[in-house]
Phi, psi and omega in degrees: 000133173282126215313346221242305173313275183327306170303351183259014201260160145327148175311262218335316195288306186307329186268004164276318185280329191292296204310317176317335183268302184329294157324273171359289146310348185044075129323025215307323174339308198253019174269299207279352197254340160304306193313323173295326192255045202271286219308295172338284206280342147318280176309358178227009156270342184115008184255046170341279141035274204295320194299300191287013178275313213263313186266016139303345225210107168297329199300304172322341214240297181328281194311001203255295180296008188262311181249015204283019168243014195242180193020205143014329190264323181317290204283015167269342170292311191310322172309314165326296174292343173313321207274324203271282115039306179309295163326318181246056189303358169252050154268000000 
């Protein structure tokens, strides 16, 4: 898909296929470089909250990368997957 495609699909959509190629692949790079900016992209979706929950908590930041595509978290996310996608276009 061509970069223009990708921008137009949902965070959610984008963030199933990458963590989905990503697994597949045993991708562990960009699984562990989500896991970092999860904490980020909380705080600047507004889930103050979450961040200092997440970087206590490994299970949390898993359970983060699991579901990390949908609302507020998706689209602080979506440049990633973009950027990841881009990178692997038969994702």
């Amino acid at each position: 898909m061509d970069a223009n495609g990708l921008e137009s699909l949902p965070a959610s959509e984008l963030h199933d296929r990458a963590v989905r190629y990503a697994v597949h692949h045993g991708d562990l790079g960009f699984l562990w470089n989500l896991l970092k900016v999860i904490p980020a992209a909380e705080a600047a979706s507004g889930h103050d909250n979450e961040t200092a929950n997440d970087l206590s908590r490994v299970s949390a930041l898993l359970s983060d990368a699991i579901a990390s595509g949908e609302g507020d978290l998706g689209e602080a996310l979506r440049p990633i997957y973009v950027e990841y996608l881009r990178a692997h276009p038969d994702a």
